[in-house]
C-alpha positions in Angstrom: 4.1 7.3 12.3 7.1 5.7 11.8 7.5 1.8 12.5 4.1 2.2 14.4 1.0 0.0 13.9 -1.8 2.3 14.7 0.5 2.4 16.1 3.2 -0.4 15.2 5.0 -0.9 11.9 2.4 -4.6 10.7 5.1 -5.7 9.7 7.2 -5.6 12.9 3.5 -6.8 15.0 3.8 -9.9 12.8 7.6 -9.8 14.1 6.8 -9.5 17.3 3.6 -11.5 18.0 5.2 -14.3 18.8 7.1 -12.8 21.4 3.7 -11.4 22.3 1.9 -14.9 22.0 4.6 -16.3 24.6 3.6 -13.8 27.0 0.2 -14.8 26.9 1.0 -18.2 28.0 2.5 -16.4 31.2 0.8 -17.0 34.8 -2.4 -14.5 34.2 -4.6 -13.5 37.7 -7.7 -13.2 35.6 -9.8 -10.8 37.1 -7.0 -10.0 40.0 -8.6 -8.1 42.4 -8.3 -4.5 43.6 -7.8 -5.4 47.0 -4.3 -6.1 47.1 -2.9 -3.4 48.1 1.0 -4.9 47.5 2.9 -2.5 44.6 1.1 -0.6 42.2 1.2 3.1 41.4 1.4 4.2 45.4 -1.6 6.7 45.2 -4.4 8.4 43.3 -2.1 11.1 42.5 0.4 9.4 40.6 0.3 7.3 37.7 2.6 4.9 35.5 1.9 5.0 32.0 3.1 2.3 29.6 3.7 2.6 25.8 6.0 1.2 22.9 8.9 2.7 21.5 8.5 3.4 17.9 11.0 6.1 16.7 12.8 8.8 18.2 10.6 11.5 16.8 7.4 9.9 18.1 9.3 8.7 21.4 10.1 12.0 21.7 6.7 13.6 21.8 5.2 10.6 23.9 7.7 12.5 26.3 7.0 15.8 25.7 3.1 15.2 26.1 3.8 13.7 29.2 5.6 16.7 30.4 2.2 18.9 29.2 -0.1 16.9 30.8 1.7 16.8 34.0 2.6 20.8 34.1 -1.5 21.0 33.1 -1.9 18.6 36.6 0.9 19.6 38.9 0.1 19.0 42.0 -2.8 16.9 41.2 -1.6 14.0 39.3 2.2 13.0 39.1 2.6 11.0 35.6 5.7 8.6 34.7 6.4 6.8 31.4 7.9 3.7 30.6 8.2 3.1 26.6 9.4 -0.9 26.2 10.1 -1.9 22.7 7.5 -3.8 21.1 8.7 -7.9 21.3 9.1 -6.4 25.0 5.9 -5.0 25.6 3.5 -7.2 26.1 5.5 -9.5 28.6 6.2 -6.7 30.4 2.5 -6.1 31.0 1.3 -9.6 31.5 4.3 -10.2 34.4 2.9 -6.7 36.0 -0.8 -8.2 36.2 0.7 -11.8 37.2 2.9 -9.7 40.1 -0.5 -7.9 41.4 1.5 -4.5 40.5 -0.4 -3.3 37.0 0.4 -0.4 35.1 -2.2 1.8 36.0 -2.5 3.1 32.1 -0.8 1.3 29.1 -1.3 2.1 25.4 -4.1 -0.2 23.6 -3.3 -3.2 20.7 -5.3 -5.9 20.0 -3.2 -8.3 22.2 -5.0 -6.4 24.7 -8.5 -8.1 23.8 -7.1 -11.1 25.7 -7.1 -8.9 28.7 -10.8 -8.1 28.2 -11.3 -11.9 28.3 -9.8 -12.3 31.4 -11.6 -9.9 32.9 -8.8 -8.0 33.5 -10.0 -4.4 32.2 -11.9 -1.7 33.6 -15.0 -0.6 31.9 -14.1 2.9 30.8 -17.7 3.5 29.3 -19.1 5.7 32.7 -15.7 8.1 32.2 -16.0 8.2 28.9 -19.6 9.2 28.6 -19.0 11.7 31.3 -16.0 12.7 29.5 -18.3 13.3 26.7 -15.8 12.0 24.4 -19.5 10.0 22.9 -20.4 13.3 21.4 -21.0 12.8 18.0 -20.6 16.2 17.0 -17.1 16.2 18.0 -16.2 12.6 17.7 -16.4 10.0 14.9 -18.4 7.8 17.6 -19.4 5.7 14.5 -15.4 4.0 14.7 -16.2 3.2 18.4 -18.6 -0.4 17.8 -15.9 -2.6 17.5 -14.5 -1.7 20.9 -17.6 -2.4 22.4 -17.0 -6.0 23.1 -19.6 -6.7 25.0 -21.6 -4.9 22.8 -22.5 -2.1 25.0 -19.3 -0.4 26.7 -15.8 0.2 25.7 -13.0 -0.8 28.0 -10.3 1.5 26.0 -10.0 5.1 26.0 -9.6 6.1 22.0 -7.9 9.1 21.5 -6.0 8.6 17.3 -7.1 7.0 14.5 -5.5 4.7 11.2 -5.5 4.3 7.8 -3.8 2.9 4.5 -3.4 5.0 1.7 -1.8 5.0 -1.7 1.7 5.9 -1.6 3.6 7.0 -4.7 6.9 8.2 -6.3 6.2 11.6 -7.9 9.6 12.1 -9.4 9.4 8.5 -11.2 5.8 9.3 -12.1 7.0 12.5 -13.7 10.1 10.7 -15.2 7.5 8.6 -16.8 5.2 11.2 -17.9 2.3 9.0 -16.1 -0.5 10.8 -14.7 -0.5 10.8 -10.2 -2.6 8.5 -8.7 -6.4 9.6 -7.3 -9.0 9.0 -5.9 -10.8 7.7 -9.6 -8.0 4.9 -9.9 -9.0 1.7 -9.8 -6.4 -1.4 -9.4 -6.7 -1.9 -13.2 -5.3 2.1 -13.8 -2.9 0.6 -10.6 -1.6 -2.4 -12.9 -1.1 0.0 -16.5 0.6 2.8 -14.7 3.1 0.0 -13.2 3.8 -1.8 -16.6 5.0 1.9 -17.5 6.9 2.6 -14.4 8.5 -0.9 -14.1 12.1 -0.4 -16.1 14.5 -3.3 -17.1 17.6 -3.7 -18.6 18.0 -6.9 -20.5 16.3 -9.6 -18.0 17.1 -7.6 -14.8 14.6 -5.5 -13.3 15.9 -1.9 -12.6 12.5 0.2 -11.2 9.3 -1.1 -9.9 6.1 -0.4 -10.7 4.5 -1.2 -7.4 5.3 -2.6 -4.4 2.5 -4.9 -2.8 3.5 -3.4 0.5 0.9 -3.9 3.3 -1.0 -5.6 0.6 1.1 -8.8 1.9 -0.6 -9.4 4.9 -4.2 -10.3 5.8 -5.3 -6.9 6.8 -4.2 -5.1 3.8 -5.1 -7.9 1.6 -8.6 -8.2 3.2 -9.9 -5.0 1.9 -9.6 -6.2 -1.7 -12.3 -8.8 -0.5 -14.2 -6.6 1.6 -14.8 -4.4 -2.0 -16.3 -7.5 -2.6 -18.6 -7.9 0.2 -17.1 -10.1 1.8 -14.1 -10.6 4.4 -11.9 -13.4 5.7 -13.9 -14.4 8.9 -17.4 -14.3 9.5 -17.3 -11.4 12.0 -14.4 -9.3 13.7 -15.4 -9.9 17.0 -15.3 -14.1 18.3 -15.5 -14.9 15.0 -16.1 -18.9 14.4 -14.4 -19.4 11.1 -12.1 -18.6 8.3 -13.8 -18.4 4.8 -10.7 -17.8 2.8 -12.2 -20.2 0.1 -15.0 -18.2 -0.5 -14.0 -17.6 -4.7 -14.1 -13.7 -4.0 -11.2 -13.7 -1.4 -9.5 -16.8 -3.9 -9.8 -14.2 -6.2 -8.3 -11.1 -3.9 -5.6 -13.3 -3.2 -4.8 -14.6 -7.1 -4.8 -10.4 -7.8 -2.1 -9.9 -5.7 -0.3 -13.1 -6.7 -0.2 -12.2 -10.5 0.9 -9.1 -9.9 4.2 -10.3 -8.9 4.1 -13.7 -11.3 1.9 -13.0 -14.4 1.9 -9.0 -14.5 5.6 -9.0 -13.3 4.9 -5.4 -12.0 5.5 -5.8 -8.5 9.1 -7.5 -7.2 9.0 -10.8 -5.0 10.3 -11.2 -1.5 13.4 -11.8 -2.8 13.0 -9.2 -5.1 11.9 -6.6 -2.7 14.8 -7.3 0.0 17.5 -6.9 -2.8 15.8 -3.8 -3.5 14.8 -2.7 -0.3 19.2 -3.4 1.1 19.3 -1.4 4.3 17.2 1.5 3.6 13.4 0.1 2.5 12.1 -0.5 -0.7 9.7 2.5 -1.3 12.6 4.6 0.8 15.4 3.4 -2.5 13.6 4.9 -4.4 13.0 2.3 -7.1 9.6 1.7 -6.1 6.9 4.0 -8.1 3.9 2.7 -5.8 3.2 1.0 -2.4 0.0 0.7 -0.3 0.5 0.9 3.0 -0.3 2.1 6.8 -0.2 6.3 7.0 1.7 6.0 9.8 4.4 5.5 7.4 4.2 9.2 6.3 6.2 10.9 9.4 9.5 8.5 8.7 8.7 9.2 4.6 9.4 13.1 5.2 12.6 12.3 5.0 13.1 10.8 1.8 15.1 12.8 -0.8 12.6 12.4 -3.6 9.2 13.7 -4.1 6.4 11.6 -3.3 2.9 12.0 -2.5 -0.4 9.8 -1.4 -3.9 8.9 -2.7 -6.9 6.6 -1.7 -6.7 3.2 -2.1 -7.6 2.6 -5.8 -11.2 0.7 -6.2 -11.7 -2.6 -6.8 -14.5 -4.0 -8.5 -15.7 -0.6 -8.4 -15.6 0.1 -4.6 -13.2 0.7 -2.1 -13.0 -0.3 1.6 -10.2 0.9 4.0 -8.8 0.1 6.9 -9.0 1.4 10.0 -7.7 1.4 13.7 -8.3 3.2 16.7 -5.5 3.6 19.2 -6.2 4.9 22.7 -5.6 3.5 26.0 -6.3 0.5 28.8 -7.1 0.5 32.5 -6.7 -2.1 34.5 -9.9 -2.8 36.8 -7.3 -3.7 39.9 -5.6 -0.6 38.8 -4.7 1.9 42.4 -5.6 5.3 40.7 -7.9 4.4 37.9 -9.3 7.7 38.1 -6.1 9.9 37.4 -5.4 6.7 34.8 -8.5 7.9 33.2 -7.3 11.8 33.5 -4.5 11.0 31.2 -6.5 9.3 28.6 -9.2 11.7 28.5 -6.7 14.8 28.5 -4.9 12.8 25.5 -8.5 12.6 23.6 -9.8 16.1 23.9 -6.8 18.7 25.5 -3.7 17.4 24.0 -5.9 17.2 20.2 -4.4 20.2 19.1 -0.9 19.3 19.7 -1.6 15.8 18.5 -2.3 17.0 15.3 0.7 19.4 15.1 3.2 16.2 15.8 1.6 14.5 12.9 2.4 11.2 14.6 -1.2 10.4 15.0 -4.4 11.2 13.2 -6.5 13.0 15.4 -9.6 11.3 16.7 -11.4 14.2 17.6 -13.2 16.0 14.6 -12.0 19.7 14.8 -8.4 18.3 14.5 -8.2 16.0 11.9 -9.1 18.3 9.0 -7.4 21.1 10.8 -4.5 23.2 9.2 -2.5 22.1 11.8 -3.2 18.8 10.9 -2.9 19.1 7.1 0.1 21.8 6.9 2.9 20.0 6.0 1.2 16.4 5.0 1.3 14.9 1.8 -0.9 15.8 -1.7 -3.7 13.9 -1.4 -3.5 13.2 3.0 -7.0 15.2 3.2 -8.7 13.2 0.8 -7.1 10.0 1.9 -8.2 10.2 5.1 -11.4 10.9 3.9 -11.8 7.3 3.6 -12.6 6.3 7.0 -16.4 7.4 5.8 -16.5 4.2 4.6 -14.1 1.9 5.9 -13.9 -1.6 8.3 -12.0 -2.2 11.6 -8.7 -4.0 10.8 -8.5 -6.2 13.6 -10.1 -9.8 14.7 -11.2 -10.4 18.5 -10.6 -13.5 19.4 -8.1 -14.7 22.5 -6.6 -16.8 19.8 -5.8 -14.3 17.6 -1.7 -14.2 17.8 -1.6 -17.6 16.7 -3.8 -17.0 14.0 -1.6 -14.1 12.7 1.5 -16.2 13.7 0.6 -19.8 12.5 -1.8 -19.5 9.8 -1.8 -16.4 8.0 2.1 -15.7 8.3 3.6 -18.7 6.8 0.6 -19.0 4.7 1.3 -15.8 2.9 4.7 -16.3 2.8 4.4 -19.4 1.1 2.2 -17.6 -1.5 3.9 -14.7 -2.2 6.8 -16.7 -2.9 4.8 -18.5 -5.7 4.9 -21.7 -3.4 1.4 -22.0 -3.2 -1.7 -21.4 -5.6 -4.6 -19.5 -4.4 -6.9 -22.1 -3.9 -4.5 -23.9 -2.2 -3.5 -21.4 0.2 -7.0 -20.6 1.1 -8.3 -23.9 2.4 -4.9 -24.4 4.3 -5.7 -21.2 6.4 -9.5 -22.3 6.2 -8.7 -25.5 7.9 -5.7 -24.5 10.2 -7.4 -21.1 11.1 -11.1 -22.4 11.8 -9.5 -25.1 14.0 -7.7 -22.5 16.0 -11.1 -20.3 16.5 -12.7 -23.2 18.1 -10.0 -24.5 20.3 
């Protein structure tokens, strides 16, 4: 899952949102109607499918399930794909609705909520509940509320699901003689392992402890505050405000803060680019520990070193994860909404199996993600990281504003802090004030 945010890398959404952001100031025909009948897919029996390119690995196998779903479908349903890189992607999609010619299937990310608000989606619930992909035997239909946005149907197709976990350096652990990482650590086991992992020569810093990693931006950070009960908005979907001042998210914030300044276990930006050079900083192998997406784990096979995963520790004595779905979008003036709907139900039951052999995506269906398929070949401690999303919180906000949150308020925000610019306190009212403003506009 390489560079992919439930697909993409965060890292490169925050990168790329405000390409994104742009694009949603584009001409948009909200609601544009099915009866043009300029462009488009040119019949029922052939479909263009949209994606991003993420890697070659997973690029390639977006291709090669193309090819199986259209030798399962020949002469029924003719499928072509398009993969546009990320900063590309979303233009790409908003000038296709603004042109009356829309993809007839394109790959879901929360940029796609503001197509939801424009009315611009099909309502996939119907299929889907015909598809029977609302079993709950065979599905984790639990994950599914927060696509509801209208709080009773879903207008995107699931079909893979995300997670953090708890990556970790084995051969510096066992250089160290310091126990792995489970799912018993807490942050406070997190913070003496590192002390013992972190090396120095004279002044200068030679191995890491930790690694903040995805712990650096809001979504990552947010689950120390929902071990807390609480989280940075009021409610994921239209929320109304930011509560960052509330003292148990000042408090999530100040942890990750003194792990860089006070504990001095964990390298600053500046810190973690020098280490990081051209390669990564967990990937130099002078990092012992870094939370961060799974998706991570495909492009991590090919480190040299050994290295492993665990839950994220507890904090406070709890532990919340992340989670995403990824699955697909139909437009409502789409031409052949019902062979659209083919592919994405075909992706979410058929193409499970093979899903789980690529180990690009975790499975949504059941069967497959605790297969042996699925696990051969993963990580120590994959199984019972994933185990997780048993008790975990979507990672997303709904709200048609939400790139400029990520872009204008939380981006610089954390940047500032991170770099030791800001306090906590500080930083919190700033994206209180900015943030809140931007939710009512």
């Amino acid at each position: 899952m390489e560079n992919v945010r439930h697909g993409i890398d965060r890292r490169r959404f925050l990168s790329g949102a405000m390409a994104a952001a742009g694009a949603v100031g584009l001409p948009l025909l909200a609601g544009c109607g099915g009866d043009d009948d300029s462009g488009g897919s040119g019949g029922s029996g052939s479909i263009r499918v949209l994606a991003w390119s993420n890697s070659p690995s997973i690029d390639a196998n977006f291709k090669a399930r193309l090819k199986a779903f259209n030798d399962a479908q020949k002469g029924k349903i003719k499928a072509t794909l398009q993969l546009l890189p990320y900063d590309q992607y979303w233009q790409k999609i908003q000038l296709a609705y603004s042109a009356r010619q829309p993809y007839d299937i394109y790959y879901w990310d929360v940029q796609a909520y503001a197509h939801y608000k424009r009315g611009l989606l099909k309502d996939l619930q119907p299929d889907i509940d015909n598809a029977k992909l609302t079993d709950d035997a065979t599905y984790p239909t639990n994950l599914y509320d927060p696509w509801k946005f209208d709080g009773k149907s879903m207008f995107g197709c699931p079909e893979n699901v995300q997670t953090m976990v708890f990556f970790y350096n084995k051969d510096l652990f066992d250089k160290a003689g310091v126990k792995y990482p489970d799912d018993t650590w807490t942050w406070d086991d997190v913070i003496t392992a590192a002390e013992k992992l972190t090396v120095r020569q004279g002044s200068k810093v030679t191995q890491w402890g930790l690694d903040i990693g995805d712990l650096s931006i809001w979504w990552g950070l947010q689950t120390l505050s929902w071990a807390q009960d609480t989280a940075f908005v009021d409610k994921e979907l239209e929320p109304t405000k930011l509560q960052l001042s509330d003292p148990r998210n000042v408090e999530s914030i100040a942890f990750i803060q003194d792990l860089i300044y006070k504990h001095k276990v964990a390298p600053s930006p500046t810190q973690t680019t020098s280490v990081a050079q051209d390669v990564g900083a967990f990937e130099s192998g002078k990092i012992a520990m870094r939370p961060a997406g799974g998706w991570q784990i495909a492009s991590y096979k090919k480190l040299s070193f050994k290295w492993a995963v665990a839950p994220l520790p507890l904090f406070k004595g709890k532990r919340v994860a992340p989670y995403w779905l990824g699955g697909w979008n139909i437009p409502k003036a789409g031409k052949a909404q019902e062979a659209a709907f083919e592919y994405a139900k075909w992706s979410a039951s058929t193409f499970q199996p093979q899903m789980a052999k690529d180990h690009d995506w975790i499975p949504l269906r059941n069967a497959e993600r605790s297969s042996g398929v699925m696990l051969e070949g993963m990580p120590d401690g994959f199984e019972q990281s994933i185990r997780q999303l048993d008790n975990s919180r979507i990672g997303d906000i709904y709200h048609a504003n939400n790139l400029q949150l990520i872009e204008e308020v939380f981006g610089p925000t954390f940047e500032q802090l991170w770099n030791n610019k800001l306090k906590p306190e500080q930083a919190a009212k700033q994206m209180d004030d900015k943030g809140t403003a931007l939710l009512k506009g």
